[in-house]
C-alpha positions as CSV (number, residue, x, y, z in Angstrom):
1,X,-9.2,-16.1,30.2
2,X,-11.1,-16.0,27.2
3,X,-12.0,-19.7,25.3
4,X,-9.6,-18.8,22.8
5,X,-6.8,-18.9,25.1
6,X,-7.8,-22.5,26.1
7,X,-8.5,-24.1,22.7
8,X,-5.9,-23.4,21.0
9,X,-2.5,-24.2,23.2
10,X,-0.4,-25.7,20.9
11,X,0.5,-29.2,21.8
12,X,3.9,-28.4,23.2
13,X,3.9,-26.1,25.7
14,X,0.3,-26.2,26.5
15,X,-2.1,-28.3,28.7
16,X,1.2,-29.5,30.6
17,X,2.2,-31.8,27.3
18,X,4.6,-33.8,27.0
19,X,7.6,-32.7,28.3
20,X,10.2,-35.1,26.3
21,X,8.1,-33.6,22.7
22,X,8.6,-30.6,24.2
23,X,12.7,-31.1,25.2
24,X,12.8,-32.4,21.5
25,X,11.0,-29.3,20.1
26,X,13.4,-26.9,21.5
27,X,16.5,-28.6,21.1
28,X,15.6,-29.1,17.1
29,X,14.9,-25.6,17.1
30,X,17.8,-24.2,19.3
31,X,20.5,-26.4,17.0
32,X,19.9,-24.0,14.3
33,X,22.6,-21.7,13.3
34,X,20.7,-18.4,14.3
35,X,17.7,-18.0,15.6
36,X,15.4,-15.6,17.9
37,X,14.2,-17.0,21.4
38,X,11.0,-15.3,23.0
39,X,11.0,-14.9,26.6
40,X,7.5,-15.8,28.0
41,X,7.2,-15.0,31.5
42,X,8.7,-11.8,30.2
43,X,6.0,-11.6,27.3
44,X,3.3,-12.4,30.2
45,X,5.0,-10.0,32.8
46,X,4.5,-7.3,30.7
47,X,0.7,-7.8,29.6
48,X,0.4,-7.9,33.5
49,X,1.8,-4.4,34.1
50,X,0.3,-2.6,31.0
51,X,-3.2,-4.0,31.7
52,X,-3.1,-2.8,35.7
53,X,-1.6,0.6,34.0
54,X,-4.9,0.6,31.5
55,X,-8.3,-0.8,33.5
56,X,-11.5,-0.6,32.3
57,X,-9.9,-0.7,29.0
58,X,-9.6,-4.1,26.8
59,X,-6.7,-4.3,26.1
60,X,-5.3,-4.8,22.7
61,X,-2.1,-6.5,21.4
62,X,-0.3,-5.2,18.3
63,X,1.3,-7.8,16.2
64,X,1.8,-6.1,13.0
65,X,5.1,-6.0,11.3
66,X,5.3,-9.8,12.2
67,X,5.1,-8.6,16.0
68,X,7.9,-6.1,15.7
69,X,10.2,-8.5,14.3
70,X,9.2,-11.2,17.6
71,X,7.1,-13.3,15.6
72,X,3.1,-13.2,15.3
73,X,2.1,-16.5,15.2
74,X,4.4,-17.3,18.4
75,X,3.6,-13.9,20.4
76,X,-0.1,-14.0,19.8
77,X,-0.3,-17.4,21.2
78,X,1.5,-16.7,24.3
79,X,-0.9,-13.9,24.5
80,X,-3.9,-15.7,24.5
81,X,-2.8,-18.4,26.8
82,X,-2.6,-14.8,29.4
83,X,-5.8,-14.1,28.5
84,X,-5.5,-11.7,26.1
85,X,-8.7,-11.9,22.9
86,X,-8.0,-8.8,20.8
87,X,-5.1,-8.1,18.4
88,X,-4.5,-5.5,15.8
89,X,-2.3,-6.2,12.8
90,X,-1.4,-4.0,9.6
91,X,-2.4,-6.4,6.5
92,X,-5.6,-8.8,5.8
93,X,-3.0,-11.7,5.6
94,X,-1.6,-11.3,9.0
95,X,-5.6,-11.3,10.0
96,X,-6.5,-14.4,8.6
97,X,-3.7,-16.2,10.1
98,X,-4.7,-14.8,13.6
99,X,-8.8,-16.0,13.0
100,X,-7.2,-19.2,12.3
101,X,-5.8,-19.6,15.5
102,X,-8.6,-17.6,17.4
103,X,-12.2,-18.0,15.9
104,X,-13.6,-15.8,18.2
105,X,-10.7,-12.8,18.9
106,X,-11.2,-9.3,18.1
107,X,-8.8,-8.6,15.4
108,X,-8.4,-5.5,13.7
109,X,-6.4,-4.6,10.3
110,X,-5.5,-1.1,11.2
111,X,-3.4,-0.6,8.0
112,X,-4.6,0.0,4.5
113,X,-7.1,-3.6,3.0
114,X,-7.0,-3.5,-0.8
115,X,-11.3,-3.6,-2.0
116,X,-10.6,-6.8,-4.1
117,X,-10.2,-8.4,-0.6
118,X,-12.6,-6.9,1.6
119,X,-15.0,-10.1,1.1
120,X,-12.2,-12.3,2.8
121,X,-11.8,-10.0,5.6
122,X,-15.9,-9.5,6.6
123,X,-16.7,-13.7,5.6
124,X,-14.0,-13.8,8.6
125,X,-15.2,-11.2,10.6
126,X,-12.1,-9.3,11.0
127,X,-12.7,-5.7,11.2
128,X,-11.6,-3.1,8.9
129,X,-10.5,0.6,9.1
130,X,-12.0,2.9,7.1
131,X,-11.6,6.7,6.2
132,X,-12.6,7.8,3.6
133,X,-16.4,7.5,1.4
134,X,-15.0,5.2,-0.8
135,X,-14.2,2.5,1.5
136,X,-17.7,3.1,3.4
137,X,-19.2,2.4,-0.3
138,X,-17.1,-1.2,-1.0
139,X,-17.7,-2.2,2.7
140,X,-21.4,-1.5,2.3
141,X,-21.4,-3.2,-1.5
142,X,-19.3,-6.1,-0.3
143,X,-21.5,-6.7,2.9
144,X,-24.6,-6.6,1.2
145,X,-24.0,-9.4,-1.5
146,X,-23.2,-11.5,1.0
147,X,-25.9,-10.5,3.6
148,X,-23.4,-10.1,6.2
149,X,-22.2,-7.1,8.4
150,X,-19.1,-5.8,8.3
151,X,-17.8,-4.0,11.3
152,X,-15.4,-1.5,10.8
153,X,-13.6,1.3,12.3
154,X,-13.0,4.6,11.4
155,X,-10.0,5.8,11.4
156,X,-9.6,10.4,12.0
157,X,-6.8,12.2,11.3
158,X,-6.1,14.4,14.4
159,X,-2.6,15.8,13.4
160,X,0.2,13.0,12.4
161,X,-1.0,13.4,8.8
162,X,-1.3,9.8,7.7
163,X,-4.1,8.1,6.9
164,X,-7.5,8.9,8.4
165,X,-10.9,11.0,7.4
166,X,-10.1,14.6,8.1
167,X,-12.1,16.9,10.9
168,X,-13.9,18.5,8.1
169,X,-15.3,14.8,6.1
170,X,-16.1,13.4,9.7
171,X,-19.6,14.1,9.3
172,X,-20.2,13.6,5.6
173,X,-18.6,10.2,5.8
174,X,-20.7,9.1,9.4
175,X,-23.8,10.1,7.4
176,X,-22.6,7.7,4.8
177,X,-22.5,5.2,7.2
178,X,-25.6,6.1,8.9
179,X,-27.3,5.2,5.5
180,X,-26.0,1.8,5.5
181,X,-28.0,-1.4,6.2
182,X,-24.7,-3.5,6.4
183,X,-22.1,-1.8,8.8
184,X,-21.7,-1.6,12.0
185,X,-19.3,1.0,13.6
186,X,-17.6,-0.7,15.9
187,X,-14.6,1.4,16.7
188,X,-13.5,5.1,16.5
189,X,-9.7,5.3,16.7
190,X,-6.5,8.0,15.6
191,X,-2.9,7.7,16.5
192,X,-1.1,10.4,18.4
193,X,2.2,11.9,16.6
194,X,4.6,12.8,19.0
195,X,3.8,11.0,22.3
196,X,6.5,9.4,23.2
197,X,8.9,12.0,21.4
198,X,8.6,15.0,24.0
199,X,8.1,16.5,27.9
200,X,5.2,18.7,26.6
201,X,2.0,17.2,25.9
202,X,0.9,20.0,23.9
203,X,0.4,18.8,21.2
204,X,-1.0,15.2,21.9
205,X,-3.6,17.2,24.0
206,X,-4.5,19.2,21.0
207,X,-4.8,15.7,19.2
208,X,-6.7,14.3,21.6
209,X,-9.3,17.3,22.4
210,X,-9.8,16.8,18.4
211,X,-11.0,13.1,19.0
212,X,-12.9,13.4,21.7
213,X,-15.1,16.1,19.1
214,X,-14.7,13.3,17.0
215,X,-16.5,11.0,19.1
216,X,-19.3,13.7,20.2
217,X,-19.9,13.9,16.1
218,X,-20.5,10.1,16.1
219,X,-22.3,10.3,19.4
220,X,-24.5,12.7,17.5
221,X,-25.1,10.8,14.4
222,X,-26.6,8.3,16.8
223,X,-23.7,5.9,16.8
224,X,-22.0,4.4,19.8
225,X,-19.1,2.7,18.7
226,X,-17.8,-0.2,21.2
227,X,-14.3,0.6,21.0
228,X,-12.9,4.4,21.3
229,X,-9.0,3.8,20.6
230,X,-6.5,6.2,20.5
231,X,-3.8,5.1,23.2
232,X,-0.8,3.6,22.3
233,X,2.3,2.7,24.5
234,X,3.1,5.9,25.6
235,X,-0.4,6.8,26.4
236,X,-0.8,3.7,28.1
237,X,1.8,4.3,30.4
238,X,1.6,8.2,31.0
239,X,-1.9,9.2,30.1
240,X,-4.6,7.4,31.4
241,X,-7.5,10.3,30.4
242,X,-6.6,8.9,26.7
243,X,-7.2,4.9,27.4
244,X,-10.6,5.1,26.1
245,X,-12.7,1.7,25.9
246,X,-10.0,-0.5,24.5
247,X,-5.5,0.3,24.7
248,X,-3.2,-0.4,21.7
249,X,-0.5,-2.2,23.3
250,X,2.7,-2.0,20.9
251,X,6.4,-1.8,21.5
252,X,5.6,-1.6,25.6
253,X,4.2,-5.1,24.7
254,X,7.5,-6.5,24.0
255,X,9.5,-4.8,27.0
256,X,10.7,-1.8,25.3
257,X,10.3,1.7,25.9
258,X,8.9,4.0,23.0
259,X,11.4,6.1,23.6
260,X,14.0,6.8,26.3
261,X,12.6,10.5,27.4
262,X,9.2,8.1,28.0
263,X,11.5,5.5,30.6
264,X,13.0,8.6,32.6
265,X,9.0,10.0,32.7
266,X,8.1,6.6,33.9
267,X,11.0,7.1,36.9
268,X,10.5,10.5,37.7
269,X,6.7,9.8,38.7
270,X,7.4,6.9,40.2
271,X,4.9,4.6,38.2
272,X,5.1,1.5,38.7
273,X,5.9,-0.3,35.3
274,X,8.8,-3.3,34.8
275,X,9.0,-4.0,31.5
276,X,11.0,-6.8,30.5
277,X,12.6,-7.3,27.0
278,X,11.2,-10.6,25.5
279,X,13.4,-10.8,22.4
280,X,16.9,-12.5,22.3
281,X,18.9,-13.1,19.0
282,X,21.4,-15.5,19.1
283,X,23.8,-17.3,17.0
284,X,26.8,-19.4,16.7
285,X,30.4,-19.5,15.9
286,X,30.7,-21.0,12.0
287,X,34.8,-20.7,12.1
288,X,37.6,-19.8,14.7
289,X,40.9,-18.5,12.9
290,X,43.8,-16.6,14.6
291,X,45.7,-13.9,12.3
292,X,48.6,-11.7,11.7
293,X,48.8,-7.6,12.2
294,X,47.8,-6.3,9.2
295,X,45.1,-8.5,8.6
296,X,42.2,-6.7,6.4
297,X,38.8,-7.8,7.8
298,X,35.7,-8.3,5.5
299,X,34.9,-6.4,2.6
300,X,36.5,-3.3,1.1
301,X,39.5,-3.4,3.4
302,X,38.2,-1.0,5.7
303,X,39.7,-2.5,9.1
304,X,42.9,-3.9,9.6
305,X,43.8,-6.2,12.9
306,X,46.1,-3.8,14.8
307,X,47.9,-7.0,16.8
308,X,47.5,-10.6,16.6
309,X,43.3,-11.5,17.1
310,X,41.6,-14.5,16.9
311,X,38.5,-13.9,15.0
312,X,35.3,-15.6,15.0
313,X,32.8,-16.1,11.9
314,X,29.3,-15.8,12.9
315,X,26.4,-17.3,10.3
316,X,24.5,-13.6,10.6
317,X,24.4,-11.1,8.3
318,X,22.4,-8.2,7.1
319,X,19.9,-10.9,5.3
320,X,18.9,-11.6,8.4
321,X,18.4,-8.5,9.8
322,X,21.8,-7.1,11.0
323,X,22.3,-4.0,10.5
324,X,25.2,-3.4,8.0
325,X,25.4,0.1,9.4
326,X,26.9,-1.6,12.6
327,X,29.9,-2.3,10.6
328,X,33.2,-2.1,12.7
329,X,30.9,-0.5,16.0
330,X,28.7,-3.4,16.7
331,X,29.6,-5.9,19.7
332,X,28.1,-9.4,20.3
333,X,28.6,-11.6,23.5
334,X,30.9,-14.6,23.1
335,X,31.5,-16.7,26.5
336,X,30.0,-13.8,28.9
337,X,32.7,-10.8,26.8
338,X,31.9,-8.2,24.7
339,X,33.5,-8.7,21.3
340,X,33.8,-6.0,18.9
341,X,32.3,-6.5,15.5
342,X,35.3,-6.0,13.0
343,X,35.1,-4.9,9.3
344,X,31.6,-4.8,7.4
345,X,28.9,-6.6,8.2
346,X,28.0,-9.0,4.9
347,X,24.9,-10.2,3.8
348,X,25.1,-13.7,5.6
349,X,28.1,-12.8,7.7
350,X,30.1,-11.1,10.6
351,X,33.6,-11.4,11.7
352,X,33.7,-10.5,15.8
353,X,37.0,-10.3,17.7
354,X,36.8,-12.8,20.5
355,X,40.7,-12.2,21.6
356,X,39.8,-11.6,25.1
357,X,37.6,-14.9,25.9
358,X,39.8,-17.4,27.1
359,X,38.0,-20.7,25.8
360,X,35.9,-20.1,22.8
361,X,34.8,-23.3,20.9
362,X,33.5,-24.1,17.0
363,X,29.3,-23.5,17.2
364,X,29.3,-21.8,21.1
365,X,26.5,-19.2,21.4
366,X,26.6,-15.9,20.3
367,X,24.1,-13.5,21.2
368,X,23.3,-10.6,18.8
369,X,20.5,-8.8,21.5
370,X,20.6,-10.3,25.2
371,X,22.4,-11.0,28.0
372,X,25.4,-13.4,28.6
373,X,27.4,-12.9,31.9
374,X,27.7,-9.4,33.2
375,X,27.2,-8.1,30.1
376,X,23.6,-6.8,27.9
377,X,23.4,-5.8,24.2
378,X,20.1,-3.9,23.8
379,X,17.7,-3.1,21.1
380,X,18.5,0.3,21.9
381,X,21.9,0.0,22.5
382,X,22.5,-0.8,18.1
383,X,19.5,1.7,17.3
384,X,21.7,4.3,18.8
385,X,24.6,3.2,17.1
386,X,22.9,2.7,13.8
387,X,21.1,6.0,14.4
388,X,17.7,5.0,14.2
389,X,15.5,4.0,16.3
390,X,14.8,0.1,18.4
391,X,11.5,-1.0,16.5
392,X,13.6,-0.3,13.2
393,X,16.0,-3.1,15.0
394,X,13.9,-5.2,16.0
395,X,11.1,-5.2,13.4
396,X,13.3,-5.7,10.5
397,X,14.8,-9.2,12.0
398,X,14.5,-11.7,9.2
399,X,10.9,-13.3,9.9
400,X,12.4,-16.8,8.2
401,X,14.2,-17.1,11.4
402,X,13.3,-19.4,13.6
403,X,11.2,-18.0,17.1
404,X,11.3,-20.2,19.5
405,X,9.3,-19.8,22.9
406,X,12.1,-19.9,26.4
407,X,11.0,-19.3,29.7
């Protein structure tokens, strides 16, 4: 375990603290109305089983997108406390928070660093990606006034047709670099497009043969860049030729599969890999009210009680993250039963059907994603009903939530 993951336990669930502050902590916490609880042994279970799936690779933990909806500042520090020192986020604020915490982490903004703040991010030593001459140029300017190096990594487009220096500018823009006095190429890295989407590796292979001429070009400018990155997820757990010197750990992180096709891979070879969700939404009952046959639930009229019900308000809404496309075909657990989500889901609030639970009280625990009882309501199991896909549910979970650390 690196120092980082030593220094900076926070004060209530590290260094065996104080247990009362820390029975305080999560009971203020937990008494709010909805909130997100992070499983940790899960969290740690799953670093285990990626990194013995990736060795001789470092392995790297993705918290952009406020660590797909979990919560960066919470996931990162459970990270670090198993060890892990290198995280890769989307935006220069996101890094800065992260150097806070972990003065001497790798962290990498992988996404797009406006030039007005590329002084912030080399003062901090948080490396950049880069891709095109332009950004070679500011990094070099920017480094120089301040007599520091910048380390940054370049990013080539391989196929998904996003951002990254195409085949053809490779060498142009690594002679660019070469010229430098203030940058240091510290990584090489593209992003594979359909991975986790089909059987046939086709097409990744064509991706990947592509960078692997894109790190002979580098090799033959005379650079040899520390990290060679191009494996996320579904690489990690299916293609081990395309790990590279350091793995991109994203959704697998959190116990999800990129997609299902990658899960029945996964089984059919008989890898080992448990992944273990980490995320559970919860909330609780605001109201309890029993109504007539007829009844119109929520807005626009669009579903009317077809017998008696007793229906439960729940303090959630689409604010927060719940999809209003699972409107009338979402279900949340009440008192270990599936209730069915009834009418529209509003901004701040659902209406559930909780006729079938025998003793249901003002403020019980609902979950939104978890287990109760016999019963599990997946990430996947609302992507598929809202058509989309389980980062989109999970990544778009209100971040002012509150994340609070189980397990």
């Amino acid at each position: 375990m690196d120092a980082d993951a030593s220094a900076h336990s926070d004060p209530v669930r590290g260094g065996g603290g104080n247990r009362a502050l820390r029975a305080l902590f999560l009971w203020q916490l937990t008494m709010h109305r909805t909130w997100v609880e992070l499983d940790e042994q899960a969290l740690i279970s799953n670093i285990k089983t990626l990194r013995a799936l990736s060795e001789g690779a470092r392995f790297c933990a993705v918290v952009k997108a406020n660590a797909y909806g979990h919560g960066m500042k919470e996931v990162a520090q459970i990270a670090s406390r198993a060890g892990v020192s290198a995280f890769a986020v989307d935006e220069l604020d996101d890094a800065l928070e992260l150097r806070a915490l972990f003065p001497s982490a790798l962290i990498v903004v992988i996404g797009y660093v406006m030039f007005h703040r590329f002084a912030e991010a080399i003062r901090e030593n948080i490396e950049l990606t880069v891709y095109d001459r332009e950004g070679v140029l500011h990094a070099e300017t920017i480094a120089a006034s301040t007599a520091s190096a910048a380390r940054i990594h370049v990013k080539v487009e391989t196929g998904t047709s996003r951002q990254g220096v195409l085949m053809d500018d490779l060498d142009d823009l690594l002679l660019e670099i070469g010229r430098s006095k203030h940058l240091v190429l510290s990584g090489l890295s593209t992003h594979f497009a359909n991975i986790e989407d089909t059987a046939n590796p086709e097409y990744a292979s064509l991706q990947f043969s592509r960078f692997t001429e894109a790190v002979a070009a580098a090799t033959r400018h005379g650079f040899s860049p520390e990290f060679i990155h191009c494996a996320c997820s579904a690489a990690i757990l299916l293609f081990p030729d395309t790990h590279g010197t350091l793995v991109r750990a994203g959704i697998s992180l959190y116990g999800l599969w990129p997609t299902p096709m990658i899960e029945e891979l996964i089984r059919k070879q008989n890898i080992s890999c448990d992944l273990r969700p980490v995320l559970r939404w919860k909330t609780r009952i605001a109201q309890i009210k029993s109504l007539p046959t007829g009844t119109p639930i929520s807005y626009g009229l669009t579903e009317r009680l077809k017998q008696r019900s007793r229906i439960a308000v729940l303090p959630v809404g689409y604010w927060d993250g719940y999809d209003r496309r699972l409107s009338s075909v979402g279900e949340v657990l009440v008192g270990g039963h599936r209730c069915k989500v009834m009418g529209r889901v509003c901004m701040n609030m659902i209406m559930a059907d909780i006729s079938a639970v025998p003793k249901v009280e003002k403020e019980q625990v609902a979950t939104l994603i978890g287990v109760d009882g016999r019963h599990e309501v997946t990430a996947a199991e609302l992507a598929r009903k809202c058509q989309t896909i389980p980062y989109e549910i999970i990544a778009r979970i209100n971040p002012l939530l509150p994340r609070v650390i189980v397990g």
